[in-house]
C-alpha positions as CSV (number, residue, x, y, z in Angstrom):
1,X,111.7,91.8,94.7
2,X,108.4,90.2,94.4
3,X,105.4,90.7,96.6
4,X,104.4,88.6,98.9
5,X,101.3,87.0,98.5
6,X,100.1,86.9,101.9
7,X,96.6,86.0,103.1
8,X,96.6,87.8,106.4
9,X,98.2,90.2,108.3
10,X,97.7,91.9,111.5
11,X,94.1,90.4,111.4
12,X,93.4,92.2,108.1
13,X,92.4,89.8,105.6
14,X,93.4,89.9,101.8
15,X,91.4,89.1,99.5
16,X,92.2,86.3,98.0
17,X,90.1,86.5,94.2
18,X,90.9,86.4,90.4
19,X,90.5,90.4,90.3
20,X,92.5,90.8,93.3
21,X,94.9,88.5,92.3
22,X,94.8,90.4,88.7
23,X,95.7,93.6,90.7
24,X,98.3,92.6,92.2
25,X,100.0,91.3,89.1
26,X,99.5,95.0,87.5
27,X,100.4,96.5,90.6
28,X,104.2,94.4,90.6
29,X,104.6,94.5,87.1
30,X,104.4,98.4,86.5
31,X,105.4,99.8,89.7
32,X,108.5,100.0,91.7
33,X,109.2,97.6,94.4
34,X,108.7,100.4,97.2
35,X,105.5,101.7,95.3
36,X,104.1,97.8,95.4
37,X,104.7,97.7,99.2
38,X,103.3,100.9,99.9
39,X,100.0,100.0,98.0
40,X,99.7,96.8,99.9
41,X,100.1,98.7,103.1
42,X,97.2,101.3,102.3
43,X,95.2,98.5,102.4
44,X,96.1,97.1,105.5
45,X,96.3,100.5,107.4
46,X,93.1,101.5,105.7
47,X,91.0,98.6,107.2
48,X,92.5,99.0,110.3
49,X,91.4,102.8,110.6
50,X,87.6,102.0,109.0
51,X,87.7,99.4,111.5
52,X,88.7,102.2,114.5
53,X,86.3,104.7,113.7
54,X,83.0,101.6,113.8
55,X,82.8,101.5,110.1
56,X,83.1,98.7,107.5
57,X,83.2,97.4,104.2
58,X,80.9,96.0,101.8
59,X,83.0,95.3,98.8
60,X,86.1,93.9,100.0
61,X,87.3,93.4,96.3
62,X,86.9,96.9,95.2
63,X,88.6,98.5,97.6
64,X,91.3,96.5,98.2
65,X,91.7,96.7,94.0
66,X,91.1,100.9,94.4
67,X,94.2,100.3,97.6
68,X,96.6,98.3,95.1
69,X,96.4,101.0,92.0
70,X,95.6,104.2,93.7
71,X,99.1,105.2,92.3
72,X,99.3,104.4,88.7
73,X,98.8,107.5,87.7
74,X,102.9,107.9,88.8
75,X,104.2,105.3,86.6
76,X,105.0,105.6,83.5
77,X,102.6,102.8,81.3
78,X,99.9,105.3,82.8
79,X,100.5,108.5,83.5
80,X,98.4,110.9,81.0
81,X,97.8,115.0,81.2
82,X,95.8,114.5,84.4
83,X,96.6,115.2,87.9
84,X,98.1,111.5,89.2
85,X,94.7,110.8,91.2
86,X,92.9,111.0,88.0
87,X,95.3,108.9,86.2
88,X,95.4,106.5,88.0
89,X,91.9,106.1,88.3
90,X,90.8,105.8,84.8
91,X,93.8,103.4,84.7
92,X,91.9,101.3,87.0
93,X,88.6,101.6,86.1
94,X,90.0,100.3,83.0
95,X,91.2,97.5,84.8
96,X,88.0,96.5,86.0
97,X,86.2,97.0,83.0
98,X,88.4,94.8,81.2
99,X,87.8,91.6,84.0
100,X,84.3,91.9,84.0
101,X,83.8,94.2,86.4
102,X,80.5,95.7,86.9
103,X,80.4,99.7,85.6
104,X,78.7,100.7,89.1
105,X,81.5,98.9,90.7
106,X,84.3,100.0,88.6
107,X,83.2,103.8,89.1
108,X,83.9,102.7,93.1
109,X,87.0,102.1,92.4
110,X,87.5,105.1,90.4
111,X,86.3,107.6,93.1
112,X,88.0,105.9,95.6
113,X,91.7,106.8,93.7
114,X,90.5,110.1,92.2
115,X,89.7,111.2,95.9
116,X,92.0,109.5,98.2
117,X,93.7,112.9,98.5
118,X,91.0,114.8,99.0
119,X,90.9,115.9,102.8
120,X,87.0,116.0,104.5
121,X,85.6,114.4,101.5
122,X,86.4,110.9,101.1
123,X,85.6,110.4,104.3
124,X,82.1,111.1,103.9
125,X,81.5,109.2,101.5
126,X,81.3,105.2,100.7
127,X,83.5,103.5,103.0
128,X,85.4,101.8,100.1
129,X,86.2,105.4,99.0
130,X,87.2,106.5,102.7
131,X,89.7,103.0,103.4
132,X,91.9,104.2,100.7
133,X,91.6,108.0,101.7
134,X,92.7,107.0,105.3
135,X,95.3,104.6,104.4
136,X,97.2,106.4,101.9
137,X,97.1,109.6,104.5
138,X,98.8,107.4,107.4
139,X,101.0,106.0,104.7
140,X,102.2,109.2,103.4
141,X,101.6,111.7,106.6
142,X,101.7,109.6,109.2
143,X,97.8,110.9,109.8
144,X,96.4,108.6,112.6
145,X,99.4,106.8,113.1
146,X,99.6,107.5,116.9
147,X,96.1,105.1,116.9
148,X,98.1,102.0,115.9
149,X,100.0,99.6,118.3
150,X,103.8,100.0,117.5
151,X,103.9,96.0,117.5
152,X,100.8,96.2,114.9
153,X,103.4,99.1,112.9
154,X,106.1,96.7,113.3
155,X,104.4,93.6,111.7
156,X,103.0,95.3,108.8
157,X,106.5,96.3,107.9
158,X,107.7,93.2,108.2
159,X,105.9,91.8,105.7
160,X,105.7,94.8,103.5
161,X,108.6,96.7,104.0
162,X,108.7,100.5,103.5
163,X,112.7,100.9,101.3
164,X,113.3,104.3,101.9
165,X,109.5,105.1,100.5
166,X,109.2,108.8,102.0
167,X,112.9,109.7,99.8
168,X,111.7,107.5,96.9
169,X,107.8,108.7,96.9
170,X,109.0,112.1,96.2
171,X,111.3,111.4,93.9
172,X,108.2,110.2,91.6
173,X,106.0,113.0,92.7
174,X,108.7,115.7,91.4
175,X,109.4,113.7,88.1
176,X,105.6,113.8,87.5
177,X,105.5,117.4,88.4
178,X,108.2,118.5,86.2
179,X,106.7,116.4,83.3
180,X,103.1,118.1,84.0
181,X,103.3,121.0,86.2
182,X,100.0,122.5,85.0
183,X,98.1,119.4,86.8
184,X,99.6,120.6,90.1
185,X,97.8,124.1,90.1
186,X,95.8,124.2,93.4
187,X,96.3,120.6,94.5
188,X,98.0,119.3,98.0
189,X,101.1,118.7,95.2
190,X,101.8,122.3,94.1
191,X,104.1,123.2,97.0
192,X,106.3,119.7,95.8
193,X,106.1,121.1,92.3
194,X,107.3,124.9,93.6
195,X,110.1,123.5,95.7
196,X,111.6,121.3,93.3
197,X,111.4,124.2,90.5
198,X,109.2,123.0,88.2
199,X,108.0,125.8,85.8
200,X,105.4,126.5,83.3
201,X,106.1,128.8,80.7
202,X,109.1,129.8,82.1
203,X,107.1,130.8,85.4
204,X,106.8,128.9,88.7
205,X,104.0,127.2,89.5
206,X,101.5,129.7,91.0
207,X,100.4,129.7,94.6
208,X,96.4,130.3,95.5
209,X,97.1,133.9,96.1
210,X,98.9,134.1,93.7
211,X,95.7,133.2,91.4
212,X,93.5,135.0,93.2
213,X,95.7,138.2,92.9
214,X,96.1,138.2,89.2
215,X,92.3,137.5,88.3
216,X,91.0,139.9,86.4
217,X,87.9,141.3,88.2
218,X,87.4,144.1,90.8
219,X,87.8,143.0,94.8
């Protein structure tokens, strides 16, 4: 399935540049189809909520470019040692350093993926960062979603259609786990890792408590 190269939807506007353009292609030719989609709706449902809450953005290109990659570090071509944030964002930092993209800039892009799973944060900081943070949190969690107009919900996935993403998400998120459980220790993905069984050393990835129980000092 290829993506649809659309210039506007729901009154969000893509950006229409080389880089972006450049994304994209990255974005379709490394990722499956419902991966692609889910990207491109991060970035829709992301300037829709900066929008909501009276904020906006300044660099249209580098967020929508930190929107597009935020998950490379699930694929294969990129995923490292790293938790999948991390990954994915020195994956795309890469990206922009390779087109020409400005260092200060690229690190933008690089906090924005690196933290668009970390809860309280993004939000405070650049609004690049905090578009990506609230899209991918709708995406996933449905966090905000009772905000949007069901005919606004309906549009977006018309054009970019979800194919079973919640089932298929996972499904990457527990092959990444199993292939580095020791990335998942005290991140929102240990409890994925836990109930899917993933191990290391023969032991189950440990909880918080579990942590704080067996460190070695007196309470």
């Amino acid at each position: 399935m290829a993506l649809a190269r659309l210039k506007l939807v729901v009154g969000v506007k893509i950006p229409d540049t080389a880089l972006c353009n450049a994304a994209v292609d990255l974005l379709e030719s490394s990722s499956p189809a419902f991966l692609c989609t889910h990207c491109l709706r991060t970035y829709v449902f992301g300037s829709l909520a900066i929008k909501g809450i009276g904020r906006s953005v300044a660099d249209e290109e580098a967020a929508f470019c930190a929107a597009a990659l935020h998950d490379l570090g699930l694929v294969p071509d990129y995923r490292r040692d790293n938790r999948f944030e991390v990954d994915g964002a020195e994956a795309a930092r890469q990206f922009c350093l390779t087109h020409q993209v400005s260092p200060e800039r690229a690190d933008l892009v690089w906090k924005a993926i690196a933290l668009h799973t970390t809860a309280d944060i993004a939000t405070r900081l650049a609004d690049e960062i905090a578009l990506v943070h609230l899209g991918a949190g709708l995406e996933l969690f449905g966090l905000g979603l009772d905000q949007v107009p069901p005919q606004v919900i309906e549009e977006v996935l018309e054009k970019y259609p979800r194919m079973n993403f919640k089932s298929e998400f996972r499904k990457l998120l527990i092959e990444h786990c199993r292939r580095n459980p020791a990335a998942q220790i005290l991140t929102w993905s240990d409890d994925v890792a836990r109930s899917a069984g993933c191990s290391m050393h023969g032991q189950p990835i440990p909880s918080a408590s579990q942590l704080m129980s067996a460190a070695p000092y007196d309470e």
